[in-house]
Each structure stands twice: as C-alpha cells, then as structure tokens.
C-alpha positions in Angstrom: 0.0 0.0 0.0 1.3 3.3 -0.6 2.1 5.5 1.8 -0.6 8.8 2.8 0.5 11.9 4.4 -1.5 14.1 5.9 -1.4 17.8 6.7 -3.4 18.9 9.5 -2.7 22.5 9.5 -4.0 22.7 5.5 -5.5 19.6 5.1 -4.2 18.9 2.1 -3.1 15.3 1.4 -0.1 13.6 -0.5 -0.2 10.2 -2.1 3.4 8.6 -2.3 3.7 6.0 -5.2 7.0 5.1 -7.2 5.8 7.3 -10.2 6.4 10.7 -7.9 9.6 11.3 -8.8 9.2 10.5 -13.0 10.5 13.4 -15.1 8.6 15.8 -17.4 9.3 16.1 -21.2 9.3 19.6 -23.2 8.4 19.8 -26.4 8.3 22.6 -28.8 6.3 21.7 -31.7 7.4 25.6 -33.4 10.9 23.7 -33.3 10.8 20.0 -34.1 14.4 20.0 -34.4 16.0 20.8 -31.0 15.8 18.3 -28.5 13.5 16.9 -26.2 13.9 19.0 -23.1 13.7 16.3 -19.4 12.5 18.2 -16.7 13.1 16.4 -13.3 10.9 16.3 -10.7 9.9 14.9 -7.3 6.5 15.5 -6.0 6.9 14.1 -2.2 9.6 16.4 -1.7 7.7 19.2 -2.8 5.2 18.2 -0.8 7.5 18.3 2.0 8.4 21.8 1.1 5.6 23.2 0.7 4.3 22.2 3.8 7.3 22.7 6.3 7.2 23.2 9.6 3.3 21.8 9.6 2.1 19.4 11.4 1.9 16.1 9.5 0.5 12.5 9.8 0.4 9.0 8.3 -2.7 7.7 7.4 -3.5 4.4 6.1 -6.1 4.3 3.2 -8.8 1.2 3.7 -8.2 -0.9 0.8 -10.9 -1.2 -2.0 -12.8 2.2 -0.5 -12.5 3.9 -3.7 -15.6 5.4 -4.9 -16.7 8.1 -7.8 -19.8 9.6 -9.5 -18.5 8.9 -12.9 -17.2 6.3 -15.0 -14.0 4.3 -13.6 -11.7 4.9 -16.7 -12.8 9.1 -16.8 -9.4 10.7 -16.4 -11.0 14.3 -15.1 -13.2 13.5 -12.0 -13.1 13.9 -8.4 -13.1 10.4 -6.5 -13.2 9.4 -2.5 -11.2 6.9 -0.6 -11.1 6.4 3.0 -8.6 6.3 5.5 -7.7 6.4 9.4 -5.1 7.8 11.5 -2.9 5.9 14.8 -6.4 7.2 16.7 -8.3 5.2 14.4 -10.1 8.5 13.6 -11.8 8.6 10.1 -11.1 10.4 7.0 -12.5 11.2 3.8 -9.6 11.8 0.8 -11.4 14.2 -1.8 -9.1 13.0 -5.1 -9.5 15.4 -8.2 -8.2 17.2 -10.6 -9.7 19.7 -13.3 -7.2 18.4 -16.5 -6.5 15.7 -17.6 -2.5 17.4 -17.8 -3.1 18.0 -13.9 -1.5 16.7 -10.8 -3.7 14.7 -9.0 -4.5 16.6 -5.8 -5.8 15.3 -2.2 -8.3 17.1 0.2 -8.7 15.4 3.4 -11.8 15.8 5.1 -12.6 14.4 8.4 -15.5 12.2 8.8 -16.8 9.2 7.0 -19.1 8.4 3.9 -21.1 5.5 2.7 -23.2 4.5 -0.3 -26.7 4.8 -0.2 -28.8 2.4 -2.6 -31.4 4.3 -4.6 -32.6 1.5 -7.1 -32.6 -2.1 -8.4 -33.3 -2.7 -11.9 -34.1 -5.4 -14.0 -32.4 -5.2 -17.4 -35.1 -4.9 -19.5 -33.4 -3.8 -23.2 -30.5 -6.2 -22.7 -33.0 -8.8 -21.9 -35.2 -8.1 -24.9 -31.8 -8.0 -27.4 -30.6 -11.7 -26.1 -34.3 -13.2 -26.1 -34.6 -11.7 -29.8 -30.9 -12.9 -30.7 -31.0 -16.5 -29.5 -34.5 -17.0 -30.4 -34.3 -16.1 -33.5 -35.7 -18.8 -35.6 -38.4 -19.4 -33.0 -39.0 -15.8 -31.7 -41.2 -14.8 -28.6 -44.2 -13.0 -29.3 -43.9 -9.4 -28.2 -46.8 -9.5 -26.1 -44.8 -12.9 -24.3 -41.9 -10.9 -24.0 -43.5 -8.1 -22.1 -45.3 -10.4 -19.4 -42.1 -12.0 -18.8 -40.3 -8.1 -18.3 -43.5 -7.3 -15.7 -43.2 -10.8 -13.7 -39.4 -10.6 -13.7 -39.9 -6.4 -12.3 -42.4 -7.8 -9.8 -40.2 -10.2 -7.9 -37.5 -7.7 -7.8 -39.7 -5.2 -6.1 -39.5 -7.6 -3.2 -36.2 -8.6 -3.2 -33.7 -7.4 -0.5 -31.1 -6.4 -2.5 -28.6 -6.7 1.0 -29.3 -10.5 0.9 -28.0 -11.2 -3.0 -24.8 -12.4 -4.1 -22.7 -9.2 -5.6 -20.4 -10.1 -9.0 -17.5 -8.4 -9.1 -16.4 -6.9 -12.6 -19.7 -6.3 -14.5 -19.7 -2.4 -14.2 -17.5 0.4 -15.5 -19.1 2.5 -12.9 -18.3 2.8 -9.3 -21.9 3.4 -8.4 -23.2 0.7 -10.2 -23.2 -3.4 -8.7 -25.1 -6.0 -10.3 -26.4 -8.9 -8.1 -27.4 -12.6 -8.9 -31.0 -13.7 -8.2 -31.2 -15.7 -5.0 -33.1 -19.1 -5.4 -36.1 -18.4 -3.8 -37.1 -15.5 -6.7 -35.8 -17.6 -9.4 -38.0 -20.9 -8.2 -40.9 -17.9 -8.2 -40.0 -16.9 -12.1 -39.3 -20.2 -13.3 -42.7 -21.5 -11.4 -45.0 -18.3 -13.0 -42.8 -19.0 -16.6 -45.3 -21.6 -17.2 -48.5 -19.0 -16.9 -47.0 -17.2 -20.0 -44.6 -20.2 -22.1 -46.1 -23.6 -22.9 -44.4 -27.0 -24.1 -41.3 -26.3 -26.4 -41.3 -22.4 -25.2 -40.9 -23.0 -21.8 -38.2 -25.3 -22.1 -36.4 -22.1 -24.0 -37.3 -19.7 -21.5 -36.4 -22.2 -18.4 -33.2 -22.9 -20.4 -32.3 -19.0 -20.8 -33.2 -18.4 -17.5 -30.5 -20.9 -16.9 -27.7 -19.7 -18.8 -28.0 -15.9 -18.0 -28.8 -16.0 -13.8 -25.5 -15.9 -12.7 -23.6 -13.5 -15.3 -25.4 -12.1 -17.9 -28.4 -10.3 -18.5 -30.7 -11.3 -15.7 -28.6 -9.9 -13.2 -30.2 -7.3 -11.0 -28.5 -3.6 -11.3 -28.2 -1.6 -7.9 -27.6 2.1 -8.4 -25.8 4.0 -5.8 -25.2 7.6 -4.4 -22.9 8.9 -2.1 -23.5 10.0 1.0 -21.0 12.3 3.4 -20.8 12.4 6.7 -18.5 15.3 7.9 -17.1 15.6 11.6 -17.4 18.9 12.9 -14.0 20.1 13.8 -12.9 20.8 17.3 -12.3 24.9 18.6 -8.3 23.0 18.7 -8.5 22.0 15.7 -10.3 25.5 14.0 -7.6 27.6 16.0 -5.2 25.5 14.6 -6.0 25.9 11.3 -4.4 28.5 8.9 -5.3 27.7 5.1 -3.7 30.6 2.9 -5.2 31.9 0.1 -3.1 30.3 -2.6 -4.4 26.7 -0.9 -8.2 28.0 -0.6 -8.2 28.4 -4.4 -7.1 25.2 -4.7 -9.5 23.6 -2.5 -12.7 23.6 -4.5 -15.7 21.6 -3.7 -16.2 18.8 -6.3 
C-alpha cells in the first residue's frame, strides 16, 4: 500500500507512489528540431516543502474504499477513498483534478461516507436484445416478451437487495453493482414461466433463464449515491488551522 501523508494544519493530502519522482518532457512543436527537453521532478519532496514546519501525519487508506460519480476509466473526475489515522479516527480523501494534464490533488476531510442504494433494476433492453438474438428462428411474441419483463420487475420489487450475491467486474461505474438472483425468486420466475410459455417455449425460456442468472443479463443492477458524513471540527482543531489563500483556491468543492 502506498504510503498517505497528511497535513493537518492545510489539510491537504499527499499520495506517495513510485511514479512521484518521473521526469517531465518539453516539447516545442514551433521547433521539431531541437531536443526533447527532461525536466526532473519529485512530487513528495515538494510536498515536504511546501508544507514545512506543519504538522503532519500518516494515514493508512482502507483498501478497496474507492468510490466516484463517474465512469471508472474518466481521467478528469473527483473520486473518495477512505482512510484512518494511529487514533483510528476517520477520513475522507477528496481525489480530483480539473485536467487531464493536472497533478492529481488530495483534500482530506474528516468524517466518514457511505453508499446509499437508490434502485434495483431489472435489465429490460438487454433482456429483450438476447431473447430476440438466441431465439431467432423461434422468436417470442412481443406481447410474451412483455409479461415476462413485468413478472421478472415484480419479484424484484420484493427482493432485499442486502441479501443477494454481488459479481465483481460487471460495471465500468463505481456506483453501479449487479447482483445474482437468489433461489427463492428464481423458483418464483421459473414456477409463473409456465403461466405465460407452454411445451417447447418453456423449455427455451427455463433454459435461458438458466444460462443468464449468474452473469449475464438477468442480473439485477443496484444504483448507488454517495452519502457524506462530515465531523465537525474541534475549537483545537479550528484555531489551529491557517489555510492561505493560494491553498483555498485550490481547494474547490467537487
């Protein structure tokens, strides 16, 4: 794990990884002829510098916290991790930058967050797509189709979503999870199947029900948001404080 400092006077925040100290190239496309310029650098020590004579801390970031409203591989975004001190106090780490040419910056807020589920929803146009791609030859009628979409919706609206099976790796989005059916609601679907499919049909629809439970397009998606929970500071701590205006600019909420 790599190593977290904290700055309690500014709190600011400084992520140590072996990449801190990677030069810069220059390049001056008015003069493709000189050389490319290396510009050496060393982020922790600037760090250091910018920040002596403050009070600092280690603080150890809980693995697999990370959380953001947008899309894992989005390069611009502001993203949360969390971490604790030696007083196994809590802390929020506010990660962002507004370029993409940016150094990554750190906040670090104290106080705690977690994710709040606002929905579970059955797939419904990835459904339709597979049942209209593998029965091709022998396709559903619409109207079929569409009962099967409002049963499947019904038992979800009673499922606890705590109680499912998460699967790891289906989303590209941090507030997104996708959950396997527990038994009980599938013996329910599979048992009303056969008020809507007859003979040959409902061997299809059992069978598809079947292949697609555990990773594919019956999985139920849970949407998330995130939810902050700040800790007030102490009349200490706000004495102690001194953020100057250069840092304040750079402090924006995300």
């Amino acid at each position: 794990m790599n190593r977290f400092l904290r700055c309690i006077d500014c709190g600011e925040g400084f992520m140590k990884t072996p990449f801190d100290r990677c030069p810069e190239y220059g390049y001056d496309p008015h003069h493709p002829s000189e050389s490319v310029q290396v510009i050496k650098r060393d982020d922790f020590e600037e760090f250091l510098t910018t920040h002596r004579g403050h009070r600092l801390e280690d603080l150890e970031v809980i693995e697999n916290s990370f959380v953001s409203e947008r899309n894992y591989l989005e390069p611009v975004k502001t993203s949360y991790l969390k971490a604790t001190n030696s007083k196994k106090e809590k802390f929020i780490l506010k990660r962002f930058r507004e370029t993409s040419g940016e150094k990554v910056r750190y906040q670090v807020i104290p106080g705690d967050y977690f994710l709040e589920c606002t929905g579970v929803e059955v797939q419904s146009e990835e459904i339709t797509k597979q049942l209209r791609m593998e029965f091709r030859t022998h396709p559903f009628s619409e109207s079929k189709t569409s009962r099967f979409l409002r049963l499947y919706r019904r038992i979800v609206e009673g499922i606890d979503i705590k109680k499912l099976e998460r699967i790891s790796g289906e989303s590209s989005h941090p507030l997104e999870e996708f959950y396997k059916i527990d038994d009980m609601s599938l013996f329910y679907l599979l048992r009303n199947c056969r008020n809507i499919f007859k003979g040959v049909e409902y061997s299809g629809i059992e069978d598809f029900i079947y292949r697609h439970k555990d990773d594919g397009v019956l999985l139920l998606k849970a949407t998330y948001r995130i939810q902050m929970i700040e800790k007030p500071k102490t009349k200490e701590e706000a004495a102690a404080t001194v953020i100057p205006a250069e840092v304040k600019k750079g402090i924006r909420k995300g």
